[in-house]
C-alpha positions in Angstrom: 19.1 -2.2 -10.5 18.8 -3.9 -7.1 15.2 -4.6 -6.5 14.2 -4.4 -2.8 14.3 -7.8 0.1 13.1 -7.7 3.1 12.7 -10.3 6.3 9.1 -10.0 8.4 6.2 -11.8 9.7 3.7 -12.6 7.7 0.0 -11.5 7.9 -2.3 -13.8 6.8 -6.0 -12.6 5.6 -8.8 -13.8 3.6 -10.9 -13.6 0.2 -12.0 -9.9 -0.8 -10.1 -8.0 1.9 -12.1 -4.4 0.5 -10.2 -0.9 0.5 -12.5 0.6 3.8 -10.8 -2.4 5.7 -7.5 -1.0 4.7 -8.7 3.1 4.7 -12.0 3.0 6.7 -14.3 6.1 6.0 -15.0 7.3 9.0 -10.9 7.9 9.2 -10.3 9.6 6.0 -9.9 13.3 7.6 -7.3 12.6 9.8 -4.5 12.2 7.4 -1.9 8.8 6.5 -0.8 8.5 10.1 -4.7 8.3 12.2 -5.7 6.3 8.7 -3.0 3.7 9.3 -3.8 3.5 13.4 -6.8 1.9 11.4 -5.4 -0.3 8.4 -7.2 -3.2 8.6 -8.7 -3.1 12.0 -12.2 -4.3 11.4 -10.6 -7.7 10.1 -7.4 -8.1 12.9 -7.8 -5.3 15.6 -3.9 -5.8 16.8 -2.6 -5.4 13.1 -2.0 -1.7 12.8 -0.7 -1.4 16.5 1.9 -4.9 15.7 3.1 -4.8 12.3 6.6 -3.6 11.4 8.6 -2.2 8.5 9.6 -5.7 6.5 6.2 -7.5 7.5 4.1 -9.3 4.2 0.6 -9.0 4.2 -1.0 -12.4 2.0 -4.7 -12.1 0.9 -6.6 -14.4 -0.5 -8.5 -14.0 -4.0 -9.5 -10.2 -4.9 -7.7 -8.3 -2.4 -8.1 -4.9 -2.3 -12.5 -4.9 -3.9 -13.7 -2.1 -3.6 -13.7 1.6 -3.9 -10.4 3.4 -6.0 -9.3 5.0 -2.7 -5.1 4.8 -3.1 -5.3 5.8 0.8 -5.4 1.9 1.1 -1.9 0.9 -0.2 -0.8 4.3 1.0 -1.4 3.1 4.5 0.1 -0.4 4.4 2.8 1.1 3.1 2.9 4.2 5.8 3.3 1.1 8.3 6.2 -0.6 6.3 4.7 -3.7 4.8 7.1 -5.1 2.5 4.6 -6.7 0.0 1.2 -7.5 -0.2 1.0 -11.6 -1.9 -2.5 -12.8 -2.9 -3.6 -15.3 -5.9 -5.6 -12.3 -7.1 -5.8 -8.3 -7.1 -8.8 -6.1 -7.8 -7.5 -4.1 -10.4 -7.7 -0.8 -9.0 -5.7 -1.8 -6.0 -3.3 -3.1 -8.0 -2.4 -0.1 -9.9 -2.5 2.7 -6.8 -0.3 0.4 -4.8 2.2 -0.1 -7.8 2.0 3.8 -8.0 2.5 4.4 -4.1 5.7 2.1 -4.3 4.1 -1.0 -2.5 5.1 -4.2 -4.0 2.0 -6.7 -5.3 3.0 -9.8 -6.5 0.0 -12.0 -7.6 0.4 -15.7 -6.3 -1.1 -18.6 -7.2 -0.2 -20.8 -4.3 -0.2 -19.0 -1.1 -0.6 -22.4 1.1 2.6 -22.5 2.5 2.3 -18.7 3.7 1.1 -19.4 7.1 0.0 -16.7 9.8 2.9 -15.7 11.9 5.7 -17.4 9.7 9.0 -15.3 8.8 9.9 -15.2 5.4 12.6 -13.3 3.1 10.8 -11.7 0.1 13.0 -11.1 -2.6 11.1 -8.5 -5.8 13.6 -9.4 -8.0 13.2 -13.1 -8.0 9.5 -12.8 -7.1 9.5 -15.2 -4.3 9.5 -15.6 -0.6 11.3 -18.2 1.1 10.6 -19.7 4.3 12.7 -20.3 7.5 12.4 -24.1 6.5 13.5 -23.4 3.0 10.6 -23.4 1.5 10.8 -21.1 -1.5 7.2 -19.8 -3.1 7.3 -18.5 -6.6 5.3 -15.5 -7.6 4.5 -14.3 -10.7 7.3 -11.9 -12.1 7.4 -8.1 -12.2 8.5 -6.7 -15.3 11.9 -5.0 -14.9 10.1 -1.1 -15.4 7.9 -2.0 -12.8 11.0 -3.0 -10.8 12.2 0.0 -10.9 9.2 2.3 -10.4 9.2 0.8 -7.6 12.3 0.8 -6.7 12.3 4.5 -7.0 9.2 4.9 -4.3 6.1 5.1 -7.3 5.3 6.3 -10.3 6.0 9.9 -9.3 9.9 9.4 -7.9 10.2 7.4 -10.9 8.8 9.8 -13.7 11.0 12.8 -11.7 14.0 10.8 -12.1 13.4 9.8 -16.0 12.2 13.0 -16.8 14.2 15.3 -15.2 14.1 19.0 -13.7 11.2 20.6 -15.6 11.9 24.4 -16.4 
């Protein structure tokens, strides 16, 4: 299996980015696309109209507090983020965006990540490495998580295991 690499900007954000930043409320009727005009709006308003497929998104500690709404990984990932890199997850977050198919790779040293950098992130190896060279380890994602993701979330993945049910 080939995990996934991608090149993009990175976007940098701070300590307890919640899930209404990602998927405010008062958007949650209009379906994934008016949702993601939203993603994270309140914290940078020119993020959902800027990013592009292949950009990272790094957080700092507990990324993603808040309510269990999966819209939030579902809409980073509607506006092609790569990755999402922080030193810590709330662990809700954590498992809807690993079951939408968005990467998370915790990180405990997320210095180098600047604002605005490019950087290649590689799933397999868990890192990112900078224009300068700079390589920045992540933790590692078990091989079956690999490949759940891989296969776009826990749902492509189970219907390719499992099979055609009769």
């Amino acid at each position: 299996m080939t995990a996934p690499t991608s090149t993009g900007r990175i976007w940098r954000f701070g300590d307890n980015v919640d899930t209404d930043a990602m998927a405010p409320g008062a958007h949650m009727k209009g379906g994934i696309d008016a949702l993601a005009r939203h993603c994270l709006a309140i914290l940078r308003p020119e993020f959902p109209g800027t990013v592009r497929r292949g950009d990272i998104v790094v957080g700092g500690t507990n990324f993603g507090m808040g309510s269990s709404r999966e819209q939030a990984p579902q809409a980073l990932r509607h506006l092609g983020v790569a990755a999402v890199i922080a030193p810590s997850f709330a662990g809700l977050f954590y498992r809807n965006a690993l079951n939408l198919g968005l990467p998370v790779l915790v990180c405990a040293h997320t210095a180098p990540l600047a604002d605005g950098l490019t950087a290649a992130f590689d799933l397999e190896c868990a890192t990112l490495r900078l224009a300068d060279g700079t390589v920045v380890p992540c933790e590692p994602v078990p091989e079956f998580l690999r490949a759940m993701l891989a296969a776009g979330g826990l749902l492509p993945y189970l219907k390719d295991r499992l099979g055609p049910r009769d």
